[in-house]
N, CA, C and O atoms as a GROMACS GRO file, in nm:
protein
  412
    1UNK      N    1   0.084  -0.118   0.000
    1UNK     CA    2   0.000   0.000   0.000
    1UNK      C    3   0.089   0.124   0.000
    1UNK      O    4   0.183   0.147   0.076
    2UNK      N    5   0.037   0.208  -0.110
    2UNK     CA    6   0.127   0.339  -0.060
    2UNK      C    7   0.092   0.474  -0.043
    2UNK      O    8  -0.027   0.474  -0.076
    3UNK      N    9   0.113   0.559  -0.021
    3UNK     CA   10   0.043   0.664   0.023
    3UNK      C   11   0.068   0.759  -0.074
    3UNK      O   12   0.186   0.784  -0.100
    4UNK      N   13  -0.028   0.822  -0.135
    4UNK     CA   14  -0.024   0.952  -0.258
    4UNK      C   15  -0.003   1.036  -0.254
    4UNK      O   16   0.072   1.103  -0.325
    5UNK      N   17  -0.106   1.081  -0.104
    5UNK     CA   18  -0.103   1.210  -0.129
    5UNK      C   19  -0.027   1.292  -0.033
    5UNK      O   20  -0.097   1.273   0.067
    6UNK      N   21   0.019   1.330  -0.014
    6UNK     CA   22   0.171   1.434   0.046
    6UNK      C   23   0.235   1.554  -0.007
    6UNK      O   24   0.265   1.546  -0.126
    7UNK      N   25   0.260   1.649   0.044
    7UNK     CA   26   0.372   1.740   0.066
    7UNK      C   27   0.468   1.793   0.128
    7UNK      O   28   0.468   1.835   0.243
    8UNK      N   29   0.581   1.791   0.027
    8UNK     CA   30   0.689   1.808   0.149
    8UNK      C   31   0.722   1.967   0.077
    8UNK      O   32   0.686   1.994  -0.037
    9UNK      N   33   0.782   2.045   0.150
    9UNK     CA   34   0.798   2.189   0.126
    9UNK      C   35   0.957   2.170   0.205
    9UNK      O   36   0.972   2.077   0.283
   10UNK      N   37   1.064   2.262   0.177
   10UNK     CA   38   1.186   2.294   0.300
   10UNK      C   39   1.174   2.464   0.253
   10UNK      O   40   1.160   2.534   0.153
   11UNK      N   41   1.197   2.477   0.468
   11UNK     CA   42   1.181   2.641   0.470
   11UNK      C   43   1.315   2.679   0.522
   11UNK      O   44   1.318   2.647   0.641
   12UNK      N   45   1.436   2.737   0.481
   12UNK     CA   46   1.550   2.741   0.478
   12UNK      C   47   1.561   2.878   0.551
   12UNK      O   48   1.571   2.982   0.485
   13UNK      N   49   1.559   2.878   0.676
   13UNK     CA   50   1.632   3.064   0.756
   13UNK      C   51   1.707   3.034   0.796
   13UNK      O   52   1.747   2.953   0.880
   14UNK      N   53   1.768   3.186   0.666
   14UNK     CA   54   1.888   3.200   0.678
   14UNK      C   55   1.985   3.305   0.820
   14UNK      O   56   2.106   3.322   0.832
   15UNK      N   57   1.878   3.354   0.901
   15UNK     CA   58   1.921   3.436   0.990
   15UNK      C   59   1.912   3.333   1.097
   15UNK      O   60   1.978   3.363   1.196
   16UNK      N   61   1.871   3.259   1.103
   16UNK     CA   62   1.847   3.158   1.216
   16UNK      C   63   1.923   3.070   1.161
   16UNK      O   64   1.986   3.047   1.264
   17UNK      N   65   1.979   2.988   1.071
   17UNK     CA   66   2.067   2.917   1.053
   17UNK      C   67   1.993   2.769   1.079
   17UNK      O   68   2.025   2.693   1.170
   18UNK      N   69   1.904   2.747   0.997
   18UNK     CA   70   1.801   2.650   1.017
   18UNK      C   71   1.770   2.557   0.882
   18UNK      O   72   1.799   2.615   0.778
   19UNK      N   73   1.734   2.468   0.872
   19UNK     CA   74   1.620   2.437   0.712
   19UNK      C   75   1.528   2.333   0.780
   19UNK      O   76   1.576   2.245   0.852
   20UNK      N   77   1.395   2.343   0.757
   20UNK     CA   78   1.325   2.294   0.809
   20UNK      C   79   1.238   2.229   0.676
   20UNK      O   80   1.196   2.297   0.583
   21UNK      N   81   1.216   2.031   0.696
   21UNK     CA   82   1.124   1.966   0.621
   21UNK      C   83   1.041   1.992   0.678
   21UNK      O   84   1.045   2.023   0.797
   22UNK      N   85   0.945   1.987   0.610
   22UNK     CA   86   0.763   2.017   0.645
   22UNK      C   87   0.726   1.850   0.587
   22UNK      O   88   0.790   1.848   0.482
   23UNK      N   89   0.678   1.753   0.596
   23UNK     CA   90   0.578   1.673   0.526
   23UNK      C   91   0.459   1.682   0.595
   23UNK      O   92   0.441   1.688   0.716
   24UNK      N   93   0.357   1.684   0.477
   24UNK     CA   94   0.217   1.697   0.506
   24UNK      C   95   0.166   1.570   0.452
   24UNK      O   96   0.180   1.559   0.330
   25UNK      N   97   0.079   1.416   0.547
   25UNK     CA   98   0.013   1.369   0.466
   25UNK      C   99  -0.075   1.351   0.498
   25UNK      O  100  -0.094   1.351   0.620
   26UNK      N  101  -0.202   1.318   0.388
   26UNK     CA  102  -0.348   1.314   0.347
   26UNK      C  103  -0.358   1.193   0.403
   26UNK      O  104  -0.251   1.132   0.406
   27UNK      N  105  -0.498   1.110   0.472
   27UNK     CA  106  -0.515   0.986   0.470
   27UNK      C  107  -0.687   0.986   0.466
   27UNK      O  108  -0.736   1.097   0.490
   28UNK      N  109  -0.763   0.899   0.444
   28UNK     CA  110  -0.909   0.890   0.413
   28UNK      C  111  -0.959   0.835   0.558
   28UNK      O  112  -0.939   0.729   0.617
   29UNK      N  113  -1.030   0.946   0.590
   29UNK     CA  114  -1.095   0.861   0.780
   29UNK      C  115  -1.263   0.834   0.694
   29UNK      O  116  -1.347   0.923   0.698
   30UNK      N  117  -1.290   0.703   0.622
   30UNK     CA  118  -1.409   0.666   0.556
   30UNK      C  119  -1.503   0.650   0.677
   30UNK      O  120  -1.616   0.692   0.652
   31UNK      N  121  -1.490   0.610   0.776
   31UNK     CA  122  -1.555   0.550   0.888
   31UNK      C  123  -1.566   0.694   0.968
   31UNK      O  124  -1.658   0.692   1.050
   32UNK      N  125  -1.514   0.781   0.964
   32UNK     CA  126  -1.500   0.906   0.990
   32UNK      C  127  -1.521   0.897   1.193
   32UNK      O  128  -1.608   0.939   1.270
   33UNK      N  129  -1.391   0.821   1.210
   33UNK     CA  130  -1.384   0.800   1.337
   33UNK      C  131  -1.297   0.931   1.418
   33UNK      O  132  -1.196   0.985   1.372
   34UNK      N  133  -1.361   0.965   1.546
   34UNK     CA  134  -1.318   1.112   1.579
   34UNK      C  135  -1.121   1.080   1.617
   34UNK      O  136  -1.059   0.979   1.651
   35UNK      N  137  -1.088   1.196   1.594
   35UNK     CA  138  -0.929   1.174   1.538
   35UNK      C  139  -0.894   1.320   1.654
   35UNK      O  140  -0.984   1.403   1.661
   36UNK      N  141  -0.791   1.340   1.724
   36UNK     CA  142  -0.784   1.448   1.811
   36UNK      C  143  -0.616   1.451   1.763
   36UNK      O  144  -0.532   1.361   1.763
   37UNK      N  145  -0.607   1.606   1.720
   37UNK     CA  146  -0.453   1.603   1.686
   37UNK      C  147  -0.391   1.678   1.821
   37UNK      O  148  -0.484   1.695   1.901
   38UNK      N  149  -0.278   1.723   1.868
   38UNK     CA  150  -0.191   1.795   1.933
   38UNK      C  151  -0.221   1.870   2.061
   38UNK      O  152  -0.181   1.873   2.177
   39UNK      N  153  -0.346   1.951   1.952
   39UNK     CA  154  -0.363   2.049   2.063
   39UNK      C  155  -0.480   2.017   2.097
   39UNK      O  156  -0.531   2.088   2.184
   40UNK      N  157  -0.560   1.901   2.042
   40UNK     CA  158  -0.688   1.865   2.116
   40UNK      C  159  -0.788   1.844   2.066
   40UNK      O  160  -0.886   1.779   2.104
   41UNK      N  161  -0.755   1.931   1.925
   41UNK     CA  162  -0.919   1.944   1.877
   41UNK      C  163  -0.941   1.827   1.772
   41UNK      O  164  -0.858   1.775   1.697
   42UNK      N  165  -1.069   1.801   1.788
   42UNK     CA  166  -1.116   1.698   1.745
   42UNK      C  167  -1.173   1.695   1.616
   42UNK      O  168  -1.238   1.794   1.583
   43UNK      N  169  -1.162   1.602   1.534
   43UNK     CA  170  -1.199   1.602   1.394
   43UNK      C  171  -1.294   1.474   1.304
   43UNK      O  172  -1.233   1.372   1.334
   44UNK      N  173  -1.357   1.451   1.253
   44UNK     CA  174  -1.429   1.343   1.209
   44UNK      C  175  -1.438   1.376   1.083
   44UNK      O  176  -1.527   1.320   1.018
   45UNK      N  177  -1.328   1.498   1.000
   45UNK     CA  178  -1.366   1.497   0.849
   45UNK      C  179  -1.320   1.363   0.788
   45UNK      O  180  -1.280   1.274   0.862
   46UNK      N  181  -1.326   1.345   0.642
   46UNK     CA  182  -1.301   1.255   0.545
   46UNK      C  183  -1.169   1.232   0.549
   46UNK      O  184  -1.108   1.136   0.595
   47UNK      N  185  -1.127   1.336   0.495
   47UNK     CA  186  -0.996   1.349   0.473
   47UNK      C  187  -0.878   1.391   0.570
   47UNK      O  188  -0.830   1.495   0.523
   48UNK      N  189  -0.803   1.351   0.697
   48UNK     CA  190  -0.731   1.398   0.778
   48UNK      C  191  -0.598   1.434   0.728
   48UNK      O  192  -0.548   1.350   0.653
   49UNK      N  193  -0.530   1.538   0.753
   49UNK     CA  194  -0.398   1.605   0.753
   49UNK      C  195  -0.352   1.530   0.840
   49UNK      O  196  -0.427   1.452   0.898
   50UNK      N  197  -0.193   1.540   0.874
   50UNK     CA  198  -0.132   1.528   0.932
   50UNK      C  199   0.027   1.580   0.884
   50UNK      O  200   0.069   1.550   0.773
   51UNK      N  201   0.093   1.644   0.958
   51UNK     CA  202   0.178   1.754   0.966
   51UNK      C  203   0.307   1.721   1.031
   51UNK      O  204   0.291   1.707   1.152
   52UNK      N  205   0.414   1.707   0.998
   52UNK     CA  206   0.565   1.755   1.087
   52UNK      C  207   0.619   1.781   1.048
   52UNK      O  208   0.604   1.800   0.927
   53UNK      N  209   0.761   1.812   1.130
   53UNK     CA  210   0.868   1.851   1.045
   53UNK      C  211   1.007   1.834   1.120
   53UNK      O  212   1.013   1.844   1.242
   54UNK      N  213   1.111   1.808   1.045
   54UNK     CA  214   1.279   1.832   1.069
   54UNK      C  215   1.314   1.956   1.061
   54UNK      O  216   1.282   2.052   0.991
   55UNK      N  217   1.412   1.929   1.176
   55UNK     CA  218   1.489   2.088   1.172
   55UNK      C  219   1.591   2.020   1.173
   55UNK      O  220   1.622   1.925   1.245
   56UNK      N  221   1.651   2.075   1.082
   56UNK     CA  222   1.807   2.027   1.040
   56UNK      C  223   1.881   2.208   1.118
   56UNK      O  224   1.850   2.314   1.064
   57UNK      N  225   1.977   2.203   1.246
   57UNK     CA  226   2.029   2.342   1.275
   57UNK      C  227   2.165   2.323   1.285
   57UNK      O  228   2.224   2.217   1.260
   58UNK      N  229   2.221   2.438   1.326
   58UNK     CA  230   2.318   2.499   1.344
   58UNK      C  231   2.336   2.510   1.521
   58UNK      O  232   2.269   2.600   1.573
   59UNK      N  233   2.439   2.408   1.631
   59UNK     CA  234   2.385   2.425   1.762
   59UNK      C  235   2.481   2.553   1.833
   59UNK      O  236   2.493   2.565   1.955
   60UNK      N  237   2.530   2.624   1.757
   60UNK     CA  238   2.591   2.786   1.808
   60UNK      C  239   2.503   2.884   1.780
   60UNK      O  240   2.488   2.992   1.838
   61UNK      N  241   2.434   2.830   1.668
   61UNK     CA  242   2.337   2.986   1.657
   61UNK      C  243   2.192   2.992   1.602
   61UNK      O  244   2.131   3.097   1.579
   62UNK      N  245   2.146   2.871   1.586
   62UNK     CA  246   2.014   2.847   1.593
   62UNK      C  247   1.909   2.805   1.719
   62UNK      O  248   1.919   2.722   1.810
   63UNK      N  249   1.803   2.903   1.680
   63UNK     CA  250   1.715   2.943   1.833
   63UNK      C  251   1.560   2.857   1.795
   63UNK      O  252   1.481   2.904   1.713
   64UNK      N  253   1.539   2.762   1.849
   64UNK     CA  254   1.390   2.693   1.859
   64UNK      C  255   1.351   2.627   1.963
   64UNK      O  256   1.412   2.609   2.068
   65UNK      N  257   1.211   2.578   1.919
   65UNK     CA  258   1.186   2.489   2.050
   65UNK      C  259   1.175   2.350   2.028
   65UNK      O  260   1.059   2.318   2.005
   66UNK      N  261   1.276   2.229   2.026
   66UNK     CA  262   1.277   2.134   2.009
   66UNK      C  263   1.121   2.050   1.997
   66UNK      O  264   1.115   1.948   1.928
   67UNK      N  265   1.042   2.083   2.045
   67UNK     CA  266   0.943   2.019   2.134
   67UNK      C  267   0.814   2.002   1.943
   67UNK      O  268   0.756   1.903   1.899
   68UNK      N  269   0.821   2.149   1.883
   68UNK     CA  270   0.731   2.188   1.802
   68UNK      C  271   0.814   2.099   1.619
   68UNK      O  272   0.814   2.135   1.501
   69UNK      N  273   0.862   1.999   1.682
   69UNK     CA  274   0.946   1.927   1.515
   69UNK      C  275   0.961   1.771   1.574
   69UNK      O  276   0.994   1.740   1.689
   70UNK      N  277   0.940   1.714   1.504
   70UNK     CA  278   0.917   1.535   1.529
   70UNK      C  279   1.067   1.483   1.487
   70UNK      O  280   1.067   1.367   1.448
   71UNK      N  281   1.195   1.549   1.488
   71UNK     CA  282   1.320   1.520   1.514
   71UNK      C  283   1.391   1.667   1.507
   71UNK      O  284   1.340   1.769   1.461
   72UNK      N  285   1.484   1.658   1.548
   72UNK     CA  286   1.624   1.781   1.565
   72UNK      C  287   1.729   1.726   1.506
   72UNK      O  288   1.792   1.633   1.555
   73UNK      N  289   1.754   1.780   1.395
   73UNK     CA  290   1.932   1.757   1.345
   73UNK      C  291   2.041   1.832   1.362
   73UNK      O  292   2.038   1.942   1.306
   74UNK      N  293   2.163   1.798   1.441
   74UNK     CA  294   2.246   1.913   1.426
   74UNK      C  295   2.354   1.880   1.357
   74UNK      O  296   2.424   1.779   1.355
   75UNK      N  297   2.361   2.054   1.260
   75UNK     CA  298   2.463   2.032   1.155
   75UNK      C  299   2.595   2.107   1.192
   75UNK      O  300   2.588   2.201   1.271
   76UNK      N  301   2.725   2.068   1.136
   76UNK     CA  302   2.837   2.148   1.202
   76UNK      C  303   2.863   2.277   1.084
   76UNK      O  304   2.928   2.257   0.981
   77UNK      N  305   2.817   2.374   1.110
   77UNK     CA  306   2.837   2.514   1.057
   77UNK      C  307   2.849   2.532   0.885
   77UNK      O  308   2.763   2.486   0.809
   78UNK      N  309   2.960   2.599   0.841
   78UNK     CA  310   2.966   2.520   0.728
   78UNK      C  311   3.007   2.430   0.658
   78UNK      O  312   3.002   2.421   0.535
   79UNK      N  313   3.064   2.335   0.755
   79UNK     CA  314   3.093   2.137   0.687
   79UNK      C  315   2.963   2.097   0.672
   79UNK      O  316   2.941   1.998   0.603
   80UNK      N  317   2.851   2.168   0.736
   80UNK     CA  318   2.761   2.066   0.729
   80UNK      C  319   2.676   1.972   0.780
   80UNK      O  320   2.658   1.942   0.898
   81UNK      N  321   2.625   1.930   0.684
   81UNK     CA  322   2.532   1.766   0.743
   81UNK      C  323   2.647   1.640   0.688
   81UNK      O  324   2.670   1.618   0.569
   82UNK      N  325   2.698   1.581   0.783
   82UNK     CA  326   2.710   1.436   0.687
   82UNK      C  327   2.673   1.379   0.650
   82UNK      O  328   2.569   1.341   0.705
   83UNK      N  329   2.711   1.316   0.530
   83UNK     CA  330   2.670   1.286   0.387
   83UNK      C  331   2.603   1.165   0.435
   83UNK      O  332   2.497   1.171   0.372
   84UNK      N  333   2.597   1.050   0.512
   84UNK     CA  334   2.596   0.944   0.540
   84UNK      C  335   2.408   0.971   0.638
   84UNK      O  336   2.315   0.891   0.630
   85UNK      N  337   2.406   1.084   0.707
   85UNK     CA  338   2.300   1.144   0.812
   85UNK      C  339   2.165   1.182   0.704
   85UNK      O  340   2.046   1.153   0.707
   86UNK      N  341   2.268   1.281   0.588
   86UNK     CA  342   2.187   1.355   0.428
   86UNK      C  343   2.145   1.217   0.391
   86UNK      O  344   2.022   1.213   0.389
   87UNK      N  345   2.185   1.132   0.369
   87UNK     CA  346   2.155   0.978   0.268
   87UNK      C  347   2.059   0.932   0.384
   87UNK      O  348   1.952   0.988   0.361
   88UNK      N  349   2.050   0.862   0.488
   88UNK     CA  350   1.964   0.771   0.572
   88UNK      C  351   1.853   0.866   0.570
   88UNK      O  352   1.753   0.829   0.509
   89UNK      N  353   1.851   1.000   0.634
   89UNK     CA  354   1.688   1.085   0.597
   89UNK      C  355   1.639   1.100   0.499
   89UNK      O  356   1.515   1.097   0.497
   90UNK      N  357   1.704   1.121   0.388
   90UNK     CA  358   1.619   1.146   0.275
   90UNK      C  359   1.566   0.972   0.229
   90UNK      O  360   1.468   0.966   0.154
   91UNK      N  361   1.619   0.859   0.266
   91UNK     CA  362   1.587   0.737   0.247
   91UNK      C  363   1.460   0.688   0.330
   91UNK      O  364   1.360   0.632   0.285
   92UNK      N  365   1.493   0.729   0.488
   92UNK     CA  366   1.416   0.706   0.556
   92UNK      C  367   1.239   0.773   0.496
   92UNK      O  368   1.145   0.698   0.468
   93UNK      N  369   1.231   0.954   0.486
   93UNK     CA  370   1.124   0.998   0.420
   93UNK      C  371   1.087   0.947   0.301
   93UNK      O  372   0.970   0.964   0.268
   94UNK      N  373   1.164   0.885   0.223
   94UNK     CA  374   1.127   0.814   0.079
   94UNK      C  375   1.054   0.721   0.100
   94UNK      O  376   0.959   0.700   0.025
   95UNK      N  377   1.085   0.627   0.228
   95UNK     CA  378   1.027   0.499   0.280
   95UNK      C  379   0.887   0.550   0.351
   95UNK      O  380   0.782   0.486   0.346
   96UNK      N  381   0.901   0.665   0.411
   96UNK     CA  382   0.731   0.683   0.476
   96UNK      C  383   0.626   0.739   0.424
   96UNK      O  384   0.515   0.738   0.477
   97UNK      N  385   0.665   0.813   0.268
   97UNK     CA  386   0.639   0.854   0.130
   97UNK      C  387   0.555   0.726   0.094
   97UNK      O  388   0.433   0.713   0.094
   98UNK      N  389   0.631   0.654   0.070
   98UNK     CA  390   0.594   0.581  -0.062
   98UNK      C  391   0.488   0.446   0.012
   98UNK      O  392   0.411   0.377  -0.056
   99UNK      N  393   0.506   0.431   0.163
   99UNK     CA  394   0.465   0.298   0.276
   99UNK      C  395   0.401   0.339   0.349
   99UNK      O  396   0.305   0.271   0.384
  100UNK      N  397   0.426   0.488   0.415
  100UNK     CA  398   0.373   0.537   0.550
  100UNK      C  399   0.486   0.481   0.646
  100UNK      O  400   0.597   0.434   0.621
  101UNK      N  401   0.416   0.504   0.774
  101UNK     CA  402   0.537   0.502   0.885
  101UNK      C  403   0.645   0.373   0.880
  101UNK      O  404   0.591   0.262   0.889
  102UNK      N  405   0.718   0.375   0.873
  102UNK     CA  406   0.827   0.228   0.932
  102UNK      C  407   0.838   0.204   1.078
  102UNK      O  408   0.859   0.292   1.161
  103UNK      N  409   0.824   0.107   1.097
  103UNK     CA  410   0.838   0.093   1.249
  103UNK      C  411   0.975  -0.014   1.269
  103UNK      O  412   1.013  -0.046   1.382
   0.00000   0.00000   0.00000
């Protein structure tokens, strides 16, 4: 089974020294069973969202709140992300893309 419908967006600040994945995915609640996201509120539409994101930062000079991103990456300035960290995430999201979650 795989999942269609999705968006991924990256929001790159540059004063904050940040890039942040967004994936957004769609799933069909047919049975339209009540669904309560985050902050509580409750939903029984058709179609449910669901929302997170990576923060890939900088840990000298990037300012957030860990709590509001479903992982934290830290990158070393300008060396970077390693290449090996860049390869397993973008593999890993390919896999929850194309399957939904891996467990």
């Amino acid at each position: 089974k795989q999942v269609t419908d999705y968006d991924v967006a990256l929001d790159w600040d540059t004063k904050n020294h940040t890039i942040e994945i967004v994936v957004r995915l769609f799933a069909e609640n047919k049975a339209q069973f009540e669904i309560d996201d985050a902050e509580g509120i409750v939903s029984q539409e058709p179609i449910i969202e669901f929302e997170d994101g990576v923060l890939l930062f900088n840990p000298q000079k990037s300012v957030f709140d860990e709590r509001n991103y479903l992982a934290v990456i830290p990158y070393e300035g300008k060396k970077g992300l390693a290449k090996s960290v860049a390869d397993s995430l973008v593999e890993y999201l390919n896999e929850v893309l194309a399957q939904g979650p891996v467990s």
